[in-house]
Every structure is written in structure tokens, then in C-alpha cells.
N, C-alpha and C positions, 0 to 999 in steps of 0.2 A: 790301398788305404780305404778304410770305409768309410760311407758318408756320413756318420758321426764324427769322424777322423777329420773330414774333411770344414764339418761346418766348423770345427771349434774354430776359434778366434784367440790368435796366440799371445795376444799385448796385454801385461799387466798395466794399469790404470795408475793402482796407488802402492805405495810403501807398508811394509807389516806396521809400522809406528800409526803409518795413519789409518789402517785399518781398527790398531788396536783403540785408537781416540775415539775416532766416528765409532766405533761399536758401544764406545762406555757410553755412551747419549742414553742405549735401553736403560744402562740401570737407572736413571733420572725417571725415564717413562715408567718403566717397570714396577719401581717401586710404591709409586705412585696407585701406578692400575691395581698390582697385586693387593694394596689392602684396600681397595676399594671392589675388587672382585670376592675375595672372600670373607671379608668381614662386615662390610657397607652393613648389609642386610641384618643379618645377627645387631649390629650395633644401633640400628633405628627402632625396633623391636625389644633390646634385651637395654639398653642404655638409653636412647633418646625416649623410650616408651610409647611408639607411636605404635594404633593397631596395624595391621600386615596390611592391611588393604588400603588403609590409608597412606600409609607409609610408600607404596606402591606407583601413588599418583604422585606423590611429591616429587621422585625419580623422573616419573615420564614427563613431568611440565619440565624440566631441565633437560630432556630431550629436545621437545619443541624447540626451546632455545638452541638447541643442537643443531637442528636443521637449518637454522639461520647463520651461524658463524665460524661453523666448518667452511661450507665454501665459498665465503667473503673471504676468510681468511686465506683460503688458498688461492683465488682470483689478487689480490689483493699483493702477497708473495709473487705472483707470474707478472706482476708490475712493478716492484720495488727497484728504483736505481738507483746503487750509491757504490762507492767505490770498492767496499766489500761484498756485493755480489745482490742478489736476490732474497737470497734464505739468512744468511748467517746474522742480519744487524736484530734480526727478531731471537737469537739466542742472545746477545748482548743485551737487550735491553728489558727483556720481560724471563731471563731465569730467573735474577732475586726473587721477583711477583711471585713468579710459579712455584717457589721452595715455601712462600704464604699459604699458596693454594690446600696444604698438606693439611695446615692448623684451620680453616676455613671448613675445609670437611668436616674433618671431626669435632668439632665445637658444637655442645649441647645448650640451646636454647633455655634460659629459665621462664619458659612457660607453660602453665599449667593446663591452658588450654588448646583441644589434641588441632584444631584447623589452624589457630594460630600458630601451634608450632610446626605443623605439617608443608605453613605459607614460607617461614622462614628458614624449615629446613632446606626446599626448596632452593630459595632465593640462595641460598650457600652454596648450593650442588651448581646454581649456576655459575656463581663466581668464580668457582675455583673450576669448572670445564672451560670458562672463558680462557681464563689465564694457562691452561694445560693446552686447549687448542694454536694461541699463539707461541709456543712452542714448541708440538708436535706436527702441526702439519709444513711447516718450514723445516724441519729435523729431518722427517722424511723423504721431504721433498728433492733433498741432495742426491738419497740412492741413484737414481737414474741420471741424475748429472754430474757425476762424481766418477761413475765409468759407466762406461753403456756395452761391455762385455757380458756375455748370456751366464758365464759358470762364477766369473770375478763375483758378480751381482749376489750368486748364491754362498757364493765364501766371504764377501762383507756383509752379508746376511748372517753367514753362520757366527761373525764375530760381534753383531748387536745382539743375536741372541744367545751368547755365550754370556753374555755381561746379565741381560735381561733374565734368563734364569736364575743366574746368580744372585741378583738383585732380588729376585722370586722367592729362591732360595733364603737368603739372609732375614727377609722380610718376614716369610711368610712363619719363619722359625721364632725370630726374637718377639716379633709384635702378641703372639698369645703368651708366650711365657713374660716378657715386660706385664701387660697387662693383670695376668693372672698370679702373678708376682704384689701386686701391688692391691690384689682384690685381697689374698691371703694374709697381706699386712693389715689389713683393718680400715684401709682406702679404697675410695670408689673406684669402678671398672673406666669411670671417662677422665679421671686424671689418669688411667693408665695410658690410653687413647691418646692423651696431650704430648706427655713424652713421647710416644713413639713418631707423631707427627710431628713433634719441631726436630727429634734425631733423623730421622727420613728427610724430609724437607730442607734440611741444610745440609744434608749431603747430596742431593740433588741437584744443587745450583753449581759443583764444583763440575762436573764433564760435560757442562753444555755452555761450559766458558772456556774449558778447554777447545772444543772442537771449531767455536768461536777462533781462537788462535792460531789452530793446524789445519785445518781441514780449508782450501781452496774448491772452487767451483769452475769446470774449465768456461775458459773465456767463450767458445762458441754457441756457450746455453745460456750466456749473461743476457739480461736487456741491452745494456749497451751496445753488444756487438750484435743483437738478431733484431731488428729493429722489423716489430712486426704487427701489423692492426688490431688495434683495440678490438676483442668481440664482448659482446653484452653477456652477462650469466646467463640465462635461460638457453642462448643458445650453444653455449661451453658445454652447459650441463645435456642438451639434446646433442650434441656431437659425442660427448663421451658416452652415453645409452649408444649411439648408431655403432659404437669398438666392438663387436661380437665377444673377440677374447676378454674385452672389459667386462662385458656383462657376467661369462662362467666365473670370472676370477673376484667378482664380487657376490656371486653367489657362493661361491665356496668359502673365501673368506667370511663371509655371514655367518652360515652354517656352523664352521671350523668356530669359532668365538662365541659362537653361543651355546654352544654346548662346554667349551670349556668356564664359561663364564656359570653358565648353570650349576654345572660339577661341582666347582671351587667353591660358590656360593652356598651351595646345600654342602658342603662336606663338612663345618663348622656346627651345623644344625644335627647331623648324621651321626657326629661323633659323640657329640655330648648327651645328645635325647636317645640318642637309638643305641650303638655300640657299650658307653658308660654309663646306660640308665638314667639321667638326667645328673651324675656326678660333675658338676661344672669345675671342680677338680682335680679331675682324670688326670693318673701322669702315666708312661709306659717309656723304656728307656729311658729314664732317669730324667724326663720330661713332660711336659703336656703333652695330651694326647693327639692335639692339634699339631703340635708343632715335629712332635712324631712321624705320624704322616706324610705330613708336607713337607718336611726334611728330608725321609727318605724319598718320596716321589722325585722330590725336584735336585735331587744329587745325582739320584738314576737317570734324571732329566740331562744333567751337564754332561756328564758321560760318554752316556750314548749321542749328542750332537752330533761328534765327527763323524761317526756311523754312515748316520744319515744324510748329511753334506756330500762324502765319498759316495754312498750309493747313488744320489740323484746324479753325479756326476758319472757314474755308470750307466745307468739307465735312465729317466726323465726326471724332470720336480713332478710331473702329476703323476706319474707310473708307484714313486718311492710315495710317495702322499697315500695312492691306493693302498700298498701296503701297508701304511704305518697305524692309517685309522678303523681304516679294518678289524685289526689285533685289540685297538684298544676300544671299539665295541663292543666284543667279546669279552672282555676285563668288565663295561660298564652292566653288563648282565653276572657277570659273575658276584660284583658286589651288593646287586641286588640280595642274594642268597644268605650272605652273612647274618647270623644272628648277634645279639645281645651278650656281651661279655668276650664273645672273640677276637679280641685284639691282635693275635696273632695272625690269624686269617685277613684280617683286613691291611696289615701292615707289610706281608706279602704281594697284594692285590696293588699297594701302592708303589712298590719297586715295579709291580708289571706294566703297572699305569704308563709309571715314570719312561719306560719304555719308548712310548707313544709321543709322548706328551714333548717331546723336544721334537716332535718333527710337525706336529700342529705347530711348532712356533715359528720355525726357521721356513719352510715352506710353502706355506701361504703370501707371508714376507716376500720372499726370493722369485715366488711367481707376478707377485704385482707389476716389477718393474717392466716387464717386458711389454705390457699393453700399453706403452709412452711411444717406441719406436713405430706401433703398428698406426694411430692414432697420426703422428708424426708425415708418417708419409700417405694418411688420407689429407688429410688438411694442411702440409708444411710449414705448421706453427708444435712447439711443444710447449706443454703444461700441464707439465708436473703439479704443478700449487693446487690445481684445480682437480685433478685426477686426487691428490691425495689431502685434500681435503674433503671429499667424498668419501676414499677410505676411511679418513679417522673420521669422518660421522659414522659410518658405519660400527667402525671399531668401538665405539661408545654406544652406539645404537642398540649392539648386543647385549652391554653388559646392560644397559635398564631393560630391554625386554628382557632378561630373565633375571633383574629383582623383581621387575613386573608380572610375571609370572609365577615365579618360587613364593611374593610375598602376596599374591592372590588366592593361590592354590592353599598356604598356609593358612589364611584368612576364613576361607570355605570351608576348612576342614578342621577351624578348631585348636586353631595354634593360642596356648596361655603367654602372655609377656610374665616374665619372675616376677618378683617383689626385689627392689633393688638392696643387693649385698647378699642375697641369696646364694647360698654352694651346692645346693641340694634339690632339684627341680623337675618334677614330673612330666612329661603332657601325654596330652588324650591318645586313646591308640589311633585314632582317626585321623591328627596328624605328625605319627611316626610312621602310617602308611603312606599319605601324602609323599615326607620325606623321602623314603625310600622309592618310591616313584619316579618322581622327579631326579633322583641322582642316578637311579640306574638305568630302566626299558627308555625313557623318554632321554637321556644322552645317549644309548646305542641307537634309536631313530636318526637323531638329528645326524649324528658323525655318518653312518648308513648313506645317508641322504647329502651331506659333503663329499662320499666316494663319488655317488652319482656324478656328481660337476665338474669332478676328477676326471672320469672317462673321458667327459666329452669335452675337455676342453681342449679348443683346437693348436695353441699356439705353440709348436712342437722346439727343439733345438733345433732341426733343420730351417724350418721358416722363418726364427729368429736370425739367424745368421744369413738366410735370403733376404727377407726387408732390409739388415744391416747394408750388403750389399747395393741393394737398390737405392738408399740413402744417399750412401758413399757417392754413388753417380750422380744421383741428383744436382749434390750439392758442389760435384766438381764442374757439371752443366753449367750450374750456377754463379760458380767462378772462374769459370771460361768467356761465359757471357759479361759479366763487367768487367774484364779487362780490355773487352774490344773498343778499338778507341770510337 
């Protein structure tokens, strides 16, 4: 037997049913992220009319805010005791809020004045991240106490993001044609915007009431039964910096998300300025040219999932990660090359993307959990809350540095905002160079530079399944020792 053979770990955790609940969570997140990854930007610019660089900062003061209630929030979760667990009474009581959060974003300010409304666009982006964190980082927070098996981890992975595509998927496809449905009627682009947030937003409140209902927490990670000392934040947060694997597994996830945040962001701006000549318009299969696209992308996305789930469980999560972003590197220089009017060529480019683009999702994912166990037996306390309310600051982190980038670079180089109800819309070549900059050399970088973190990160399937072990003992030391009388 080889020692692959030998590390796996043979016990299933949870049931297909409840794999299949806990996964629908993504589309809740998903849906949410998705139009705020690729359309946020366009819509503060082309709808709320704020200049790019202004627009820019509004995002990143809603970061700040960021840095403060990600990981209260998840310190906050590693304390909650009530009879339903740690994580779950925060999907009970704040999805309504959250299904809010949808219409909170997309709400256009009637202000005429660009700081004023730059203040209150702001104050919105906060609201609705507030209400999205007290949801997300208790969501996630369950992966690791829900099963704590190395390959499980990566198959309830592959089923959040089987939904979270989908969710991508349905999104990414309805929200420009709603939209531009509604601009072709002789109505504004931000009543397009309204419907798609209150349709989005109330279907997001229904699986994270679900998984409220199904999904249990095993009793050994509760508060109640791990009764363990208070530590202050500052020094959670310098425990979890001291995790080595914490550190690659955040650098990679950064990386891995900002580049696709970038991609997504500028692909809206790519298609309509660069590809259809400023035709805001554009249809191609009997659709938007947008929704085209990102149709076919993210269907070659659902696809190929399994692929890539089966292969990590061949060979490693970081080994199948090398692989995948690699390829779609090489795609992100390819569509650098596309010229004007080639629709065909780029809609190619986007089934190859789509390739890639499902194992940036699930993979990243599926690595996080394991820096809980290593974390776990430096310090014999776990905290999850606090681990993953770092991630999802990060995970939001990404997507405003690059509207803060895509809408600075646009800003320098000359980006025109329409005339509102406009179909027909020019800009400068200077920024449909930008454009294509920023979506192509400068996302083969960043991915580039996620392989690197790849390589090196150390936390292997064998080690995983050695600290398991070492736990195991611990914890029967543990309860060897109180039952001596």
C-alpha cells in the first residue's frame, strides 16, 4: 500500500443530503460576490456617474471598515453559546438582513454632488459588507467542524462550489440581459440594477435557512463542550501569522482572487469598449455579449469541477492548483491579442478560461481548511471564526483592490463616463489600452505568482493525516487523564 494509501482517512463525516444543503450556502455568497465582482465597477462609472478615481476610494474606505469586522466577527462566532452551536444562530438571524444587503448596493444616490455621493456611496458598500460578513464568516466557519477529513474537506468543497458556479453562472448571465433589457425598453440602466437585486436577494435568504435546519456541528468543536480561555484579538491574530501553512494558504488565496476579481471586473469594460466598439448593445448567440461570455465560461466552469476534485484527489490540492492556473495564464495572454470585432475568438478564449476557472474556485477553498488542524495542535484551542474571518477579509480585500486598481488605472488613462441612456459609446485609445492591460499580461502575473505559493506550500496529504493522528492522541491523553479519580 502506498503512503498516499495509507494517509487517507477512511470515515465519511456527512450524508450526500447534507453535503448537497451546506453547499447551496455558495449560491447565497455567490451570487452576491458575482455581481459585485463584475459589474460593481462599470456601475459606479457608467450608472452612479462617479469619476474612476473617485469611485476608487469610495471602495477602499469600505475596506477599512473591512479590517475591523471581519475579525470581530469571527472572534465573536469562536464564542457564541447557545444551543444551536457556534456558527448556525448567525444564519438565522441576519439572512433576511443579508437578502437587504443586495438592494443597499445597488441603490443610486440622487446626488448631484460627485463627494457627496462618493460619501454615501461608501457608507452603502459598508452596510451591506457588514451584513454579508455576519453571514459569511460563520458559513464558513463550519467547513472544518463539520468534518475534519483531508479529501471529505475537498468534496464539500467541490459541492459549495458546484452551487457557487452556478450561482455565477445564472448571475452573471440574467443580470446584463435583465439590465440591458430594460435600457432597450426606453428605462434606465439602475432600475435595471433594482430588479436584479431584489430577484438575487430573496433568493439568497432561502439556503442559509436551510442549512440553519440540516447542517449540525459535531458536539467536540462546540463551546460548550471545549471549554477553553478567552484569548484577546491581537494575539489570535499573531498566533495565526506564527501557522507557516496559514501564511502560503493566504498568500495564495489573495493572489488566486485578485486576479480573478480583476479579470471579471475589466471583462464588462473589454467587451463593450474594446471587442463591440463601444456598442452597449452587443448581442452574440442570441444574447448579450456579456452574458455570452460569462455563460459560456462559467458552464465550462461547472463541468470541468469534477475533473479537478478527482485529480487533486490523485495527486495534491497544491500540485492540481499548479496545473490549472498555469493553463489559464496562458489564456490570460492569449486574450490580450484579440482584436475588435472578434467575437468568435474571444468566446473560444472563454470556454478555455472556463477550464481553469473552476479549479481557482474549489481549491483555494479546499486548502484553507486544513491550516485549523495544524494551528490546533500548536496552541490546543481551535478557531475557525478567527482563521476565517481573516479569510473573508481577505476575500473582499481582493475584490476592492482591484476596483481600486482597474478604476485608477481607468482614471489616468482617460476613461469617459456615457451620457446616461446612451447605446452608442466611444473611449480614448489610451483607455482601451489600459483595458486590455489590466485583463490580460497584468492577470497572467498575478496567477504566475499564485503558482509560486503553490509550490511552496508545505502542508502535504501526508502531514495532514500525521497531525490528525497526533491530535487523536492528544486528545485521548486527554481523556485518560480526567477520568483518573
Amino acid at each position: 500500500m502506498s503512503t498516499i494509501e495509507q494517509a487517507r482517512p477512511r470515515k465519511n463525516y456527512l450524508s450526500l443530503w447534507q453535503k448537497l444543503v451546506f453547499g447551496s450556502g455558495d449560491w447565497s455568497y455567490a451570487s452576491f460576490g458575482t455581481l459585485r465582482q463584475i459589474f460593481y465597477a462599470i456601475f459606479l462609472t457608467d450608472v452612479v456617474g462617479l469619476e474612476p478615481r473617485l469611485a476608487s476610494f469610495a471602495v477602499v474606505l469600505g475596506v477599512i471598515w473591512d479590517a475591523i469586522n471581519d475579525p470581530l466577527v469571527g472572534m465573536l462566532s469562536d464564542r457564541v453559546k447557545s444551543r444551536w452551536g457556534r456558527r448556525r444562530p448567525f444564519l438565522l438571524f441576519f439572512s433576511i438582513p443579508f437578502g437587504l444587503a443586495f438592494i443597499f448596493l445597488w441603490w443610486v444616490p440622487p446626488i448631484g454632488n460627485q463627494i457627496a455621493l462618493a460619501a454615501v456611496v461608501s457608507l452603502m458598500y459598508m452596510l451591506s459588507d457588514t451584513l454579508q460578513t455576519l453571514i459569511s464568516v460563520p458559513l464558513y466557519s463550519l467547513t472544518p467542524e463539520i468534518t475534519p477529513d483531508y479529501d471529505e474537506r475537498t468534496t464539500l468543497t467541490g459541492f459549495r462550489m458546484f452551487f457557487n458556479l452556478l450561482a455565477s453562472l445564472v448571475t452573471a448571465v440574467a443580470a446584463p440581459e435583465i439590465v440591458k433589457s430594460v435600457l432597450a425598453s426606453g428605462a434606465t440602466q439602475q432600475q435595471g440594477y433594482m430588479v436584479v437585486a431584489s430577484l438575487f436577494g430573496g433568493l439568497a435568504i432561502i439556503p442559509l435557512l436551510l442549512i440553519f435546519f440540516v447542517i449540525r456541528e459535531r458536539p467536540e468543536n462546540t463551546q460548550e463542550s471545549r471549554q477553553e480561555p478567552s484569548v484577546s484579538l491581537r494575539e489570535t491574530i499573531r498566533t495565526a501569522w506564527s501557522n507557516i501553512p496559514f501564511r502560503y494558504a493566504t498568500a495564495l488565496f489573495m493572489l488566486n482572487w485578485i486576479t480573478f476579481d480583476l479579470v471579471a471586473l475589466c471583462l464588462p469594460f473589454f467587451l463593450t469598449y474594446w471587442i463591440a466598439g463601444g456598442n452597449l448593445l452587443q448581442k452574440a448567440l442570441g444574447m448579450s455579449l456579456d452574458s455570452s461570455v460569462l455563460g459560456l465560461l462559467l458552464v465550462t466552469s461547472v463541468l470541468l469541477l469534477p475533473f479537478w476534485i478527482w485529480l487533486s484527489h490523485k495527486l495534491t490540492k497544491n500540485i492540481t492548483y499548479i496545473i490549472a492556473m498555469s493553463f489559464w495564464a496562458v489564456v490570460q495572454l492569449l486574450i490580450f491579442s484579440v482584436q475588435p470585432g472578434q467575437v468568435t475568438a474571444i468566446l473560444i478564449l472563454a470556454v478555455m478560461a472556463g477550464i481553469s476557472v473552476s479549479a481557482a474556485h474549489v481549491l483555494p477553498d479546499s486548502i484553507f481548511p486544513d491550516v485549523i488542524e495544524w494551528d490546533e495542535l500548536r496552541t490546543g484551542r481551535r478557531q475557525e471564526g478567527i482563521y476565517y474571518g481573516i479569510k473573508n477579509f481577505i476575500r473582499k480585500l481582493t475584490g476592492a483592490v482591484a476596483i481600486f486598481i482597474a478604476l485608477q488605472v481607468l482614471g489616468w488613462f482617460g476613461y469617459q463616463t456615457p451620457p446616461q441612456g446612451a447605446t452608442q459609446f466611444s473611449q480614448p485609445a489610451s483607455a482601451l489600452l489600459a483595458i486590455r492591460l489590466l485583463i490580460g499580461p497584468l492577470g497572467a502575473i498575478l496567477l504566475f505568482s499564485a503558482v509560486l505559493m503553490a509550490w511552496f506550500y508545505p502542508l502535504t496529504r501526508e502531514r495532514h493525516a500525521r497531525i490528525r493522528r497526533l491530535l487523536e492522541r492528544k486528545k485521548a491523553r486527554q481523556v485518560a487523564k480526567n477520568s483518573l479519580p
